[in-house]
Structures are given as structure tokens and as C-alpha cells.
NUSE-729775 format. One record per residue (C-alpha): residue in three letters; x, y, z. Coordinates in steps of 0.02 Angstrom, whole numbers, m for minus. Example, Ala and Ser with C-alpha at 12.3 -4.5 7.8 and 13.67 -1.06 7.14 Angstrom:
residues 2
{atom Ala,{615,m225,390}}
{atom Ser,{684,m53,357}}
end
This chain:
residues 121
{atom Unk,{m647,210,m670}}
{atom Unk,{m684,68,m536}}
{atom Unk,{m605,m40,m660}}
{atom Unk,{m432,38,m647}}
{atom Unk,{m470,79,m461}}
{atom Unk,{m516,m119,m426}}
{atom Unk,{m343,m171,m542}}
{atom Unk,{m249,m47,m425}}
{atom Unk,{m305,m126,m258}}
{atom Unk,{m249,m331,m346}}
{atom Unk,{m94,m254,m378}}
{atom Unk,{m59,m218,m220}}
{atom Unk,{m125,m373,m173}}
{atom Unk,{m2,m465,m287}}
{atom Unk,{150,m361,m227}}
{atom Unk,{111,m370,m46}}
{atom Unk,{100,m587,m93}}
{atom Unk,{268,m581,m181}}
{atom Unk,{353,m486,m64}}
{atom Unk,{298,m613,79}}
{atom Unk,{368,m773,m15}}
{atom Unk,{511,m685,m106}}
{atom Unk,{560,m526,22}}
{atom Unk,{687,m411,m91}}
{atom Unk,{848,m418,m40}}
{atom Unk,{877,m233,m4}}
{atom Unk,{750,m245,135}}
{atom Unk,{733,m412,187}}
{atom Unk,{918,m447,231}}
{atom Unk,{964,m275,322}}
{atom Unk,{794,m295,431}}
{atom Unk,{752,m467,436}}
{atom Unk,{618,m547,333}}
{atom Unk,{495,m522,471}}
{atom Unk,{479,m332,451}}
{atom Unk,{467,m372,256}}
{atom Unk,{314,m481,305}}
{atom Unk,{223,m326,417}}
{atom Unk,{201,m219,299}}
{atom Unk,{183,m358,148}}
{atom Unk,{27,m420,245}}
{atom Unk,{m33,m249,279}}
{atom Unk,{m40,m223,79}}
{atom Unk,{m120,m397,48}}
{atom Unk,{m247,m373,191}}
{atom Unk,{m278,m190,135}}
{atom Unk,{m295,m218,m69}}
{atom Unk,{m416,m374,m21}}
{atom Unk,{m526,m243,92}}
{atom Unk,{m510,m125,m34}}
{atom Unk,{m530,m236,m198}}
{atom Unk,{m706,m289,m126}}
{atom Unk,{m754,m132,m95}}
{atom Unk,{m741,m49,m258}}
{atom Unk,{m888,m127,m366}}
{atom Unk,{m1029,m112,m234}}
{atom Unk,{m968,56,m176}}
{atom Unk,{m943,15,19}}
{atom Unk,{m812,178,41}}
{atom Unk,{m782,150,222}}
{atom Unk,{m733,m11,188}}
{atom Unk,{m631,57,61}}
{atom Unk,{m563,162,163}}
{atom Unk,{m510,47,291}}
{atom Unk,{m407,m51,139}}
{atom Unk,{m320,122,110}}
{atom Unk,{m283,130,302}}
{atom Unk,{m192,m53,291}}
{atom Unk,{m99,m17,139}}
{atom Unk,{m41,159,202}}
{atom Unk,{25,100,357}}
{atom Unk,{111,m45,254}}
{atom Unk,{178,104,147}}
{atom Unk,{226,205,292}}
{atom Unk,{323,53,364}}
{atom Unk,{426,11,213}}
{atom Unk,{455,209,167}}
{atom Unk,{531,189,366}}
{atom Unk,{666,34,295}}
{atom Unk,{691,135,139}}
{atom Unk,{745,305,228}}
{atom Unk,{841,218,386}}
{atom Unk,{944,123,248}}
{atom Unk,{964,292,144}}
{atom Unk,{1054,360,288}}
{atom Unk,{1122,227,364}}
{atom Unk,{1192,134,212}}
{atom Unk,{1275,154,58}}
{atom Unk,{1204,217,m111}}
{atom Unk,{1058,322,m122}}
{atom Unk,{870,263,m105}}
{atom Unk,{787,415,m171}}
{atom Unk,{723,352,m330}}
{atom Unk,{643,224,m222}}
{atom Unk,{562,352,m88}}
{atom Unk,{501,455,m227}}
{atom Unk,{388,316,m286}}
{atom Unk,{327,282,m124}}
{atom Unk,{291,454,m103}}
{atom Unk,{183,449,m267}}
{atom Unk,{100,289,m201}}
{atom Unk,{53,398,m48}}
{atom Unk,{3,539,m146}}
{atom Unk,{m102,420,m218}}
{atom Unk,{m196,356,m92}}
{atom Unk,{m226,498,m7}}
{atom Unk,{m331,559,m176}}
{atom Unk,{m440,421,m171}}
{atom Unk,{m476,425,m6}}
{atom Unk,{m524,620,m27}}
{atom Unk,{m624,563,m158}}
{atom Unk,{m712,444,m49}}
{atom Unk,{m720,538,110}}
{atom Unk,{m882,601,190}}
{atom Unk,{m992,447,146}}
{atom Unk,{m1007,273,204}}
{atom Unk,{m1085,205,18}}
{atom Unk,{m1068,275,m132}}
{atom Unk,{m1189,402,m178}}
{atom Unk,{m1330,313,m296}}
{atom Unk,{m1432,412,m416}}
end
């Protein structure tokens, strides 16, 4: 499990590291590359935290990864619904999946919650 836990925290890693050298269009042009780049970093900054975390069990640290990448999340769920109303076409297929991705994170850090280290033993 911390194997598909640690592969989840690179990919956002990798996403957040795209996104910063090759913004998407749909975002990056409506809002600037700049707000692209906030929550990009956030996601690098946050799967790093969290990537290191996973194997020696430091949850709060782990935690604080989550924190970074769901503020990134909340950010770029913010472009994605102010250019569902205010634009053409719809963006629900894309706030859907960001709503998983949420749903997600908030799981693990349930499943994480109440102790600094992982329990041993």
C-alpha cells in the first residue's frame, strides 16, 4: 500500500512540474500563466513533502504534503468553476475529477489523522 500511496504523491509531483513549464491552455491563457504556476508549485511542493513521508511513516509530514496539494486543488477547482460559468462549454467532467482527487485526499488524511508517526508494532 505505501507503494501505490508513494507513486500517487510523484504523480502529482510530475503534473504539478508539467503544468509549470507547459501551463494548459484552458487555464493558463484565460488567467495568466502565473495563477497556473500557484497552484502547480503547491502540487510539486506538496507530493515532494508527501513522497518523503510515506516510507518512514512521518504522517504529519504527510499531512502537511496533503495540505499543499489541497490548496493547489482548491485553487485550480476555483479557474475550473469561474470559467464554467463565465465561459463557453461545460467544465464538469473536469470538476468531477477534481472532486475525486479531493475525495481522495481527504481519505488518506483520515487515515493518517491522530498520530504524528506511524504506529510501529
Amino acid at each position: 500500500m505505501k507503494a501505490i500511496t508513494f507513486a500517487g504523491w510523484c504523480l502529482t509531483v510530475v503534473g504539478g512540474v508539467v503544468s509549470v513549464f507547459l501551463p494548459p491552455m484552458t487555464t493558463g491563457v484565460p488567467f495568466g500563466t502565473e495563477l497556473t504556476a500557484v497552484w502547480a508549485v503547491l502540487w510539486v511542493v506538496g507530493g515532494a513533502v508527501a513522497a518523503g513521508a510515506v516510507f518512514p511513516g512521518w504522517w504529519k509530514a504527510e499531512r502537511l504534503g496533503i495540505a499543499f496539494i489541497g490548496v493547489g486543488l482548491a485553487v485550480y477547482f476555483s479557474v475550473i468553476v469561474v470559467l464554467h460559468f463565465g465561459g463557453t462549454g461545460s467544465r464538469v467532467s473536469q470538476m468531477t475529477m477534481l472532486t475525486l482527487a479531493a475525495v481522495g485526499l481527504l481519505r488518506r488524511w483520515h487515515e493518517i489523522r491522530g498520530h504524528d508517526y506511524e504506529p510501529r508494532g
